[in-house]
C-alpha positions in Angstrom: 86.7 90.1 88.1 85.7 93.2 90.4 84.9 96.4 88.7 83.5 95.9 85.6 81.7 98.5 83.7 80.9 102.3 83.8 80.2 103.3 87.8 77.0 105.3 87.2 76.6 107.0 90.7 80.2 109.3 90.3 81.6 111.1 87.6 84.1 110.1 85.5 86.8 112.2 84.6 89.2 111.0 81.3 93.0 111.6 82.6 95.1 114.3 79.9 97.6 111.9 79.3 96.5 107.7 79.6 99.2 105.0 78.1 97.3 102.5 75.3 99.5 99.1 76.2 99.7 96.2 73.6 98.8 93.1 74.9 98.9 89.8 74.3 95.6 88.3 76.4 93.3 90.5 77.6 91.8 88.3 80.5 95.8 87.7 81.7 95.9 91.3 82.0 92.5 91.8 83.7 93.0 89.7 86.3 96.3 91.2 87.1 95.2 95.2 86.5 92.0 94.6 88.1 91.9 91.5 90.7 95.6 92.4 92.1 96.6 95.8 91.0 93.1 97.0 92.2 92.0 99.1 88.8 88.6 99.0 87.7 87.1 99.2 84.3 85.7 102.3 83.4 84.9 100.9 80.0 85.5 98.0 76.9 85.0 96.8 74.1 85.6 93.1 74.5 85.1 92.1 70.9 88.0 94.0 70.1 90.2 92.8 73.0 89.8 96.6 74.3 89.6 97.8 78.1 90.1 101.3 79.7 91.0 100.9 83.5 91.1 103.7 86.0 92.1 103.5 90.0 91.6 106.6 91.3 92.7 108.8 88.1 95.3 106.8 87.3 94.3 105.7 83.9 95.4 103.3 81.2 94.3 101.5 78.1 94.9 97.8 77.5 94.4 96.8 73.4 94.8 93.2 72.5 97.8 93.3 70.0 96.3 91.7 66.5 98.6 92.0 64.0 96.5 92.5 60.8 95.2 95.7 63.2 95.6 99.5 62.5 97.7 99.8 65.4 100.6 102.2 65.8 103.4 99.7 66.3 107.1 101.3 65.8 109.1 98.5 65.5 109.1 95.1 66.4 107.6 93.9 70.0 109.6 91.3 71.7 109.0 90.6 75.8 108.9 91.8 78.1 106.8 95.0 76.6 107.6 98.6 77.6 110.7 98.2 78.1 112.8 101.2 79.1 109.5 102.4 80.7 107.9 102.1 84.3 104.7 103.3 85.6 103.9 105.2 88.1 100.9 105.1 90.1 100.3 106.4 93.4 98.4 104.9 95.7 97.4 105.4 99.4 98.9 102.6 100.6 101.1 99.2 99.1 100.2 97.1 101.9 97.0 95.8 100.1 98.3 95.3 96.9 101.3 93.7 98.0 99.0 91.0 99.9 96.9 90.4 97.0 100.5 89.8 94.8 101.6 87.5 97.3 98.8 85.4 97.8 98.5 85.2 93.7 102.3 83.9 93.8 102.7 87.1 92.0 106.9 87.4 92.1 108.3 91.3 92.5 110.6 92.8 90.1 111.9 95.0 93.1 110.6 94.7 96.8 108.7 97.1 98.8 111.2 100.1 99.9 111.2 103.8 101.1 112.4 106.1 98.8 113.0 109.8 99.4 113.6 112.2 96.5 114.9 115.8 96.0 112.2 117.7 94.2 113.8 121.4 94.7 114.5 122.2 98.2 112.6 119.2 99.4 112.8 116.0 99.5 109.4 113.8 99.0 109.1 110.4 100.3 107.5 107.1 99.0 107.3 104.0 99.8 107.8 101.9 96.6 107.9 98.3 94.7 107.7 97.5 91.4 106.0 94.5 90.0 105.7 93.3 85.9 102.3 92.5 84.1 101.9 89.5 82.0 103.2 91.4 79.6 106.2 92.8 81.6 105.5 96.2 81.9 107.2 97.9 84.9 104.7 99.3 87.3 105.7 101.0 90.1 103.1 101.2 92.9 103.7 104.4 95.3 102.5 105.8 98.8 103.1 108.6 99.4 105.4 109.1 102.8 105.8 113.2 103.5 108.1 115.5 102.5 111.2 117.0 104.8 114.1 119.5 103.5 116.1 118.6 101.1 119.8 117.0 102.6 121.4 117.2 99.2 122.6 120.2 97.0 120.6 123.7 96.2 119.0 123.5 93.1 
């Protein structure tokens, strides 16, 4: 798996807000976060089943769900995980990432598209898919398209 480890020669900078996930495998989940997704690990403690994973400043935590655990668990977990819940990340382009899905045999929960959305008197594009972990949490990869006026109502 690419990225392992804490990347001495730049500066790392913890996100203010970074999701802990519950998982069920941690080497599942590395090789999809990691080898597909394109994350690297900033840091982790594999003795506890523990990675924190960063592409770009897009951060998240990934804890191997052990039952006997202090973990912070508010009802019961049934897959797919998360649900209710997609995340976000923005990237600089899908292309890449959507190769590296395919050639895993990695199925879409939602193919690539172009999405525009009113944020005030704009509207900002993307172009979008979303795609489940092994644990089916909803990612939705982004690029970023432009922005053009907004066609819809005033705000």
């Amino acid at each position: 798996m690419a990225g392992r480890g804490w990347d001495t020669d730049m500066a790392f900078t913890f996100a203010r807000l970074t999701p802990e996930l519950l998982i069920t495998d941690l080497a599942a989940s590395l090789r999809f976060w990691v080898d597909l997704i394109g994350f690297r690990i900033a840091y982790d403690r594999p003795e506890d089943g523990f990675a924190y994973l960063d592409l770009d400043g897009a951060q998240v935590m990934l804890e191997t769900r052990h039952p006997a655990s202090r973990q912070w668990e508010t009802g019961s977990l049934e897959a797919p995980l998360g649900r209710g819940i997609n995340f976000e990340i923005g990237v600089p382009a899908v292309e890449p990432i959507l190769d590296r899905l395919e050639a895993a045999g990695w199925p879409l929960f939602m193919a690539v598209e172009d999405k525009w959305y009113r944020a005030g008197a704009i509207e900002v594009g993307q172009s979008q898919f979303l795609v489940q972990d092994p644990d089916g949490y909803l990612l939705r990869l982004a690029a970023r398209l432009g922005e053009r006026p907004a066609s819809g109502r005033a705000p």
